[in-house]
C-alpha positions in Angstrom: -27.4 -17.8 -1.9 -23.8 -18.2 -2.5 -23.9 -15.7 -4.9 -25.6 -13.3 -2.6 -22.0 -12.6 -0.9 -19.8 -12.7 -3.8 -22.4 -9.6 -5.0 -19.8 -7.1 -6.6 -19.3 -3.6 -7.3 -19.5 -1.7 -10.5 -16.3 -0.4 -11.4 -18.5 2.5 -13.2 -20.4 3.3 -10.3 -17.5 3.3 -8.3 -16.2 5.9 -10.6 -19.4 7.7 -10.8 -19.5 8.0 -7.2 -15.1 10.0 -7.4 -17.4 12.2 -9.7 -19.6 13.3 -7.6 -17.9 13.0 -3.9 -18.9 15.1 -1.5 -15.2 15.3 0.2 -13.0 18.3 -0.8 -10.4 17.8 -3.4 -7.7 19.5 -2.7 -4.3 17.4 -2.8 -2.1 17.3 -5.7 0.8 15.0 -6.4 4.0 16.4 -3.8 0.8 16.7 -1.2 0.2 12.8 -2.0 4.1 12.1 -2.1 4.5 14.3 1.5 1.3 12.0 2.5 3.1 8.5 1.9 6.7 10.0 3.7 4.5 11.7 6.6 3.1 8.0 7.3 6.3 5.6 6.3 8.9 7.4 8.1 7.7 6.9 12.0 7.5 4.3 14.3 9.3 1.6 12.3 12.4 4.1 12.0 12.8 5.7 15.3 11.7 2.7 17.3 11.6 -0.4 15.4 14.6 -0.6 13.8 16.5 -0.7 17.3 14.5 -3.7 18.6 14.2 -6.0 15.2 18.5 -5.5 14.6 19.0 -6.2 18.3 16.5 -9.5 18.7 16.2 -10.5 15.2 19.3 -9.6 12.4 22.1 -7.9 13.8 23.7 -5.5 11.3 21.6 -7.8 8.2 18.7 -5.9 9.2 19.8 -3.5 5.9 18.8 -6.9 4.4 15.2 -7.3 6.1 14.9 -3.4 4.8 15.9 -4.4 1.5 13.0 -7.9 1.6 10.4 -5.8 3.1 10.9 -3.3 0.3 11.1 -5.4 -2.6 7.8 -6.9 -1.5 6.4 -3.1 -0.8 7.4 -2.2 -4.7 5.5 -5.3 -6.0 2.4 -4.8 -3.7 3.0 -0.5 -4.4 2.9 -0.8 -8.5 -0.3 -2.8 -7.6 -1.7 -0.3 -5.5 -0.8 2.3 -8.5 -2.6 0.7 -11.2 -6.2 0.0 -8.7 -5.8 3.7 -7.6 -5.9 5.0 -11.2 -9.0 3.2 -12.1 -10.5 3.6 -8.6 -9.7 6.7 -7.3 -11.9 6.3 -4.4 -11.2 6.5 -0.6 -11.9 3.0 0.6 -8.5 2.3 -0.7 -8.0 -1.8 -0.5 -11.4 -2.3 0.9 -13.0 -0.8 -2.5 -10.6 -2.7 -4.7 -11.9 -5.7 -2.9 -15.5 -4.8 -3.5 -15.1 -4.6 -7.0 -13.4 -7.6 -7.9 -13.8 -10.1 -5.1 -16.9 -9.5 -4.0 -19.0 -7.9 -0.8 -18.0 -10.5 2.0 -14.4 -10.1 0.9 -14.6 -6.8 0.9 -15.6 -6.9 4.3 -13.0 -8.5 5.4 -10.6 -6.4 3.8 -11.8 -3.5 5.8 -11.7 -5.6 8.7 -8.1 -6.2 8.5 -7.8 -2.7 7.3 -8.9 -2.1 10.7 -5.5 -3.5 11.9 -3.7 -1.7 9.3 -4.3 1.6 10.3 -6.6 1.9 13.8 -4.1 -0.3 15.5 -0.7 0.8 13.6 -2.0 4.1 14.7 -2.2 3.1 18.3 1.5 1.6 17.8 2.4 4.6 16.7 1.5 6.5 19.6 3.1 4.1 22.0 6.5 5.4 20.2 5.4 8.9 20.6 4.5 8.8 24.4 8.2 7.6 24.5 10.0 10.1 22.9 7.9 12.8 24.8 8.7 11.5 27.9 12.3 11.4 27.5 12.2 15.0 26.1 10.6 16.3 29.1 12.6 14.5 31.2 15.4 16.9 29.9 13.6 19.3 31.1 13.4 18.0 34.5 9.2 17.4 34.0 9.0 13.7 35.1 5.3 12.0 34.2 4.5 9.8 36.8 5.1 6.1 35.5 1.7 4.9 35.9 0.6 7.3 33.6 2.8 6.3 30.9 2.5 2.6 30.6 -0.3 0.7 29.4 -2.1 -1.8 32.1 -1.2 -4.6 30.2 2.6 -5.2 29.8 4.9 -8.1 28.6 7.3 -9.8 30.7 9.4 -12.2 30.9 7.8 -15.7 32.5 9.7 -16.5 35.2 8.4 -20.1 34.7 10.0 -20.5 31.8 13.2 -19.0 30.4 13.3 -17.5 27.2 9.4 -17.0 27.2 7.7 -13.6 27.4 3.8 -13.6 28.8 1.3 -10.5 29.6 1.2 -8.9 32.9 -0.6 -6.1 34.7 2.1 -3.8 35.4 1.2 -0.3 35.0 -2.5 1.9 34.3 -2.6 3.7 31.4 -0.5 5.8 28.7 -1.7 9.3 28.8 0.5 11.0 26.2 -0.5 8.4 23.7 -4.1 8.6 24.4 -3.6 12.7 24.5 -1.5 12.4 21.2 -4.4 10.9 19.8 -6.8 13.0 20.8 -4.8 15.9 19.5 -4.4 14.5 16.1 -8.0 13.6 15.7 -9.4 17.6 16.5 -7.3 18.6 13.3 -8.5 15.6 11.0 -12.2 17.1 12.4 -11.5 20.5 11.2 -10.2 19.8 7.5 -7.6 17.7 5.4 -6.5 20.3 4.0 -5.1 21.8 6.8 -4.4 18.7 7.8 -2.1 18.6 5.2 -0.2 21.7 5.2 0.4 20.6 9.2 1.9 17.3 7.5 4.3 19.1 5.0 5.3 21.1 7.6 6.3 18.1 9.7 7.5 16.2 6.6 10.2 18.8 5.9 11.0 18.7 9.5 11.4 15.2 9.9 13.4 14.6 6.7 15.5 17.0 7.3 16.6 15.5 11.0 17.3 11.8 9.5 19.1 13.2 6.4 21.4 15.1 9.4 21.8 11.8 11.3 22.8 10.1 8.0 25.1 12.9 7.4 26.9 13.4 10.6 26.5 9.6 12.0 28.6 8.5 9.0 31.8 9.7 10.5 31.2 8.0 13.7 30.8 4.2 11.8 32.8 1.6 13.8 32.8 -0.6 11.1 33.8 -3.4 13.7 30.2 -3.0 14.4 29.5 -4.5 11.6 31.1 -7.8 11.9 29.9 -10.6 11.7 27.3 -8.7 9.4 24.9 -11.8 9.6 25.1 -12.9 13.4 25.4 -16.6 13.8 21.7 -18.4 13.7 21.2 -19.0 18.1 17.8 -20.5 17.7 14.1 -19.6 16.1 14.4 -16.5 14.3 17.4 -15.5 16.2 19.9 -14.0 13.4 20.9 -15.7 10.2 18.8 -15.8 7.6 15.8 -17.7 9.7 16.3 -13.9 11.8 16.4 -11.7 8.7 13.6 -13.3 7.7 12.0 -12.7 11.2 13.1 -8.9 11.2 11.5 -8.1 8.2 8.2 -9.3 8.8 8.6 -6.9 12.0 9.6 -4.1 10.3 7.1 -4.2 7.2 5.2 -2.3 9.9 7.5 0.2 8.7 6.1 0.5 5.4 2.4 0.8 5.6 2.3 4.5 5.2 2.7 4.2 1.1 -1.0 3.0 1.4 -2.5 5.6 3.0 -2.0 7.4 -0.1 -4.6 5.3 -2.1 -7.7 6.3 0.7 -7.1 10.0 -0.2 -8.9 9.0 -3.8 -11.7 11.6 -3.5 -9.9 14.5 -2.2 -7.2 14.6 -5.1 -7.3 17.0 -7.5 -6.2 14.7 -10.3 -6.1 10.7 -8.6 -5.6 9.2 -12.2 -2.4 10.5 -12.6 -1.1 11.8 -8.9 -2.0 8.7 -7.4 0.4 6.5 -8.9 3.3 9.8 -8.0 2.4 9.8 -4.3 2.8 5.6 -3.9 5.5 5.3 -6.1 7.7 8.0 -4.9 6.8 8.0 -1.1 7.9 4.2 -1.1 11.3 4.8 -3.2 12.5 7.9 -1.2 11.8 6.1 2.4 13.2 2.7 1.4 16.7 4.7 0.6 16.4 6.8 3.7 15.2 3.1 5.7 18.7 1.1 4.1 20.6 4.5 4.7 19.6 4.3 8.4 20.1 1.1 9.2 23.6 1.2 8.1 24.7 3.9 10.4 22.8 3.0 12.7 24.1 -0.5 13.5 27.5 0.9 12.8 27.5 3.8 15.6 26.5 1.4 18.5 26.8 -2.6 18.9 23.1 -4.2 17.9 23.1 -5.7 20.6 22.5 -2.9 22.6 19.8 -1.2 20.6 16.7 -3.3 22.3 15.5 0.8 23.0 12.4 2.7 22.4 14.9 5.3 21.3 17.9 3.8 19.2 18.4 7.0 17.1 18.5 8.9 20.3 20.9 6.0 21.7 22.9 6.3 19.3 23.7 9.8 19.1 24.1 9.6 23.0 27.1 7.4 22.3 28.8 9.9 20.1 28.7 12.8 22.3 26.5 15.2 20.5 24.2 16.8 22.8 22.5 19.3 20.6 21.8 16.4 18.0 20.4 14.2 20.9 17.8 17.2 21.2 17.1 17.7 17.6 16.6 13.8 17.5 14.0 13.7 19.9 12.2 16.9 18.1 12.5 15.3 14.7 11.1 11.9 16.4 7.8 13.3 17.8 7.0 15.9 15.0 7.6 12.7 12.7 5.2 10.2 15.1 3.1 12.9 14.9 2.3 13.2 11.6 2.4 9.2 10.8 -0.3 9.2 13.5 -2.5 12.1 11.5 -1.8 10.0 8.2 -2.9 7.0 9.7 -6.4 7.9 11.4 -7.2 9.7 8.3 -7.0 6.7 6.3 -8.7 4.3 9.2 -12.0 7.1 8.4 -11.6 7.3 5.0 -12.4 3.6 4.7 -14.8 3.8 7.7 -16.6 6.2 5.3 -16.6 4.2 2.2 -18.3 1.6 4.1 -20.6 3.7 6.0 -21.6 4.7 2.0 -22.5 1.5 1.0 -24.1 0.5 4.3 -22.0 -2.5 5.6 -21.4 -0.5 9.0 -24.0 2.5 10.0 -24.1 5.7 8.3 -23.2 7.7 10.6 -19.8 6.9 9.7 -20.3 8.7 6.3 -22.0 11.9 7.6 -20.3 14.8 6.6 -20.2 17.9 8.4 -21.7 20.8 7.1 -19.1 23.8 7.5 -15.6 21.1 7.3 -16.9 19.2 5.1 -15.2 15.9 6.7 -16.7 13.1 8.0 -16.7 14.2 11.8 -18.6 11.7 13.7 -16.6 8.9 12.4 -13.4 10.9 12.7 -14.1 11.6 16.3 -15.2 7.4 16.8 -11.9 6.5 15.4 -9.8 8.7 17.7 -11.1 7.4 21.0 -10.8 4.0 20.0 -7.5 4.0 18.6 -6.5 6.5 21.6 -8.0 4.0 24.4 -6.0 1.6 22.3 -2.6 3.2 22.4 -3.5 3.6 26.3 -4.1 0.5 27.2 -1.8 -1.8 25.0 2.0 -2.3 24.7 3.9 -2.1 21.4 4.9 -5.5 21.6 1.5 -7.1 20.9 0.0 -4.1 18.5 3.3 -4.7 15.6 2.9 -7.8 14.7 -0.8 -7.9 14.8 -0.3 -4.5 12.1 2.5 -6.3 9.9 0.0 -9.5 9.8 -2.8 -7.7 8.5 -0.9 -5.5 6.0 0.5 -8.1 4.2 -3.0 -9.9 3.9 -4.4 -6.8 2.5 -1.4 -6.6 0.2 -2.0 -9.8 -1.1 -5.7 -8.9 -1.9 -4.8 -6.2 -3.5 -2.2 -8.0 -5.7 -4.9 -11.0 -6.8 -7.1 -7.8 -7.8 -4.8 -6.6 -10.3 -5.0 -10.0 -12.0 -8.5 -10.5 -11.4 -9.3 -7.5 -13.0 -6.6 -8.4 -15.9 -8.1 -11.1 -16.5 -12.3 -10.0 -16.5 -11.7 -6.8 -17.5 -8.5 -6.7 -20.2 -10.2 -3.3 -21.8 -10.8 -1.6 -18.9 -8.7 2.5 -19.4 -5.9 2.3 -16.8 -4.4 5.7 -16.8 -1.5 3.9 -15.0 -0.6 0.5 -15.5 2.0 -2.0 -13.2 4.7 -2.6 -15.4 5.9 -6.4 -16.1 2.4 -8.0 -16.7 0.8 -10.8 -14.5 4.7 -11.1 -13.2 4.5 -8.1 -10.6 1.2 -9.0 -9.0 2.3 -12.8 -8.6 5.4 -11.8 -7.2 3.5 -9.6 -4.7 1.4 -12.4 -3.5 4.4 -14.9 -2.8 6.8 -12.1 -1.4 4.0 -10.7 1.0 3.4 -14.5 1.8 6.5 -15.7 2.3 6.7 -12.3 5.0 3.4 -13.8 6.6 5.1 -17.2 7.0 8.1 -15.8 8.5 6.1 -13.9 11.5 5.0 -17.4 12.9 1.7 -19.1 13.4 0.9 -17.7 16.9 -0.2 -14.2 15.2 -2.8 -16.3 13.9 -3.6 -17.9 17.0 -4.1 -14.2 18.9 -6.1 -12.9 15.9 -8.8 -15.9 15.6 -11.1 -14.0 18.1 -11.0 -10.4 16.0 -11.7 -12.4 12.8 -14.5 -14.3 14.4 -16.0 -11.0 15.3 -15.8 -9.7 12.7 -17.9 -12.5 10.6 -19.9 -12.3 13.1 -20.5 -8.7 12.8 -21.0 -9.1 8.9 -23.8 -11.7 9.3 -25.8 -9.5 12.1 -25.5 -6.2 10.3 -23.9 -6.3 7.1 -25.8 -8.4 5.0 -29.0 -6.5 5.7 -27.4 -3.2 5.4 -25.9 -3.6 2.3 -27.2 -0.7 -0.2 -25.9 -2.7 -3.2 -27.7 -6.1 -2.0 -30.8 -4.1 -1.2 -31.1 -2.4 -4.7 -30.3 -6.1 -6.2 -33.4 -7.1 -4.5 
């Protein structure tokens, strides 16, 4: 009976299935590599970054970059060496299912769920921010009510120090809008889909690499001292803070896995895959560190607890037409982390739909497109009732949390597989032996740790449904148990 859950899948029909996907392969490697930067560089750079430096680590948030990253380029040379053998959509999900078994695999996808539905939804929080204050510029006010979720939190005036959620507001329109926007171009194709994304990449890179530029000259390096803010209580600065910060931030760096769900629309996923992870990750941590620096060294941290710190910051050096071009560059760059990340939230949606754990319409493909529609159109009113109706301040560390599970997963696959399957053709193969997957699972872990317990506390209810909604459907559903039989 045991065994019945731990039922896995073959690698070979996994590959057999690449071979004869249905989805249109059209991306080669710079599409994969624009794929990765369209998704990384977002919310955790234009809004973030402002909040963790100011609550968390001061100017040592180049530090908590730094600790997120190392742990990224562990979990990424993973993620290489699965996609290369798996070149699949289901991404961490159908790694899962092929080494750990069917009721792990499930729950991958469930916190996959939280990976990219809800770091979607976080993501267009951010956005509804910076389009507000761009058309405020304009002198088009949105009323407030329609630009704040119902819940909000606050601070508890019963105890000091404590924040609590509060009805406050009705609902975010621009995020559930952005959404929605996002959503009818994943419908009509991923190609063009694509092209819209390395469009927005260029644009995007090109308004940081100007902020870097220009910024530097305007460092008060008196910022900058002390660099590592005396420790004032849990998670507040020192080390126990950078610590803190960078579990925040890894939010920051899920976008370097939406590369591995585009498997089965790559023109060549053994050898572009491992491009697009490797070299999304390494030009975005620079850019990240880069940032962070100038950032924290144009205004005070302490005064970058902003939705907009970028835009702060050029504000307090006087330059009006960067102020614009930073607000442009921040919702074109939102924008495309939010396409990125509800393409990968369907792309796993269909994977399962394929081997019946959720129903099938989420696999059914639409006959001129050619993409899975239905489940494309589910995803976007979820995750765009989701960015309406929640703040940012619960949705990023609920994201973070279930990233670095999934990381983890995907880690103890590598040596799983290693170990089982020591002849298996990788096409691309993590350097440093059973060293870099270990190292993945106790970074990623030690991030989890620093995040706190009471992540765990909010999330028991969505894993309970979730085994809940495994043993009512799943389990019957399952095309590979149902063939066993």
């Amino acid at each position: 009976m045991t065994n019945r859950y731990f039922i896995k899948k073959p690698i070979a029909r996994i590959q057999e299935e690449f071979a004869q996907g249905q989805l249109k392969r059209t991306l080669g490697p710079w599409n994969l590599v624009s794929l990765g930067i369209g998704c990384i560089i977002g919310a955790g750079i234009f809004v973030l970054t402002g909040k963790a430096a100011a609550q968390y680590a001061g100017p040592a948030i180049v530090y908590s970059f730094m600790l997120s990253g190392l742990a990224c380029a562990f979990a990424a040379l993973c993620y290489a060496e699965l996609a290369s053998v798996l070149p699949v959509s289901g991404s961490a999900y159908t790694y899962a299912y092929a080494t750990l078994g069917e009721v792990i695999a499930w729950a991958m996808g469930w916190l996959l769920v939280l990976e990219y539905g809800l770091s979607a939804a976080t993501v267009a929080v951010g956005w509804s921010g910076y389009i507000v204050s761009f058309l405020k510029d304009f002198g088009l006010v949105i009323p407030p009510e329609l630009t704040s979720p119902y819940f909000n939190m606050v601070d508890d005036p019963a105890h000091v120090g404590q924040r609590i959620m509060a009805a406050t507001g009705h609902f975010n329109l621009p995020a559930f809008l952005g959404i929605m926007g996002v959503t009818s171009l994943l419908v009509v194709g991923v190609s063009e889909s694509a092209k819209v994304n390395n469009v927005i990449v260029c644009i995007k890179l090109a308004v940081i690499v100007t902020f870097i530029a220009i910024g530097a000259f305007y460092v008060d390096t008196a910022n900058w001292h002390p660099f590592i803010p005396e420790n004032t209580g849990p998670n507040q600065y020192g080390f126990p803070g950078i610590l803190r910060a960078a579990g925040v931030i890894f939010f920051a760096y899920v976008g370097f896995e939406a590369v591995s769900t585009a498997g089965q629309e790559a023109q060549n996923p053994q050898k572009d895959m491992p491009i697009g992870i490797l070299g999304s990750l390494a030009v975005c941590t620079l850019l990240y560190i880069a940032v962070s620096l100038v950032l924290t060294g144009i205004v005070h941290y302490s005064k970058l607890n902003v939705p907009d710190p970028i835009a702060v910051a050029v504000d307090a050096i006087g330059l009006g037409w960067l102020s614009f071009i930073i607000k442009i560059g921040a919702i074109m760059g939102l924008t495309s982390v939010m396409l990125v990340l509800c393409y990968g939230q369907t792309r796993i949606f269909y994977m399962m739909g394929k081997d019946g754990l959720i129903p099938k319409l989420f696999c059914a493909i639409h006959p001129k497109f050619r993409t899975p529609w239905i489940n494309t159109i589910l995803v976007g009113l979820v995750v765009g009732v989701a960015a309406g109706a929640t703040p940012i301040d619960v949705l990023g560390d609920l994201v973070s949390m279930g990233t670095l599970f999934a990381f983890c997963i995907v880690c103890f696959s590598v040596i799983y597989l290693r170990c089982k399957q020591p002849d298996l053709v990788r096409p691309f193969r993590a350097p440093g032996g059973m060293v870099t997957p270990i190292l993945g699972i106790l970074l990623c872990g030690y991030l989890i740790w620093g995040i706190g317990g009471i992540v765990f506390v909010t999330l028991r209810w969505y894993f309970i449904g979730g085994i809940v909604l495994y043993f009512l459907y799943g389990q019957f559903h399952s095309v590979l148990h149902k063939e066993q039989k």
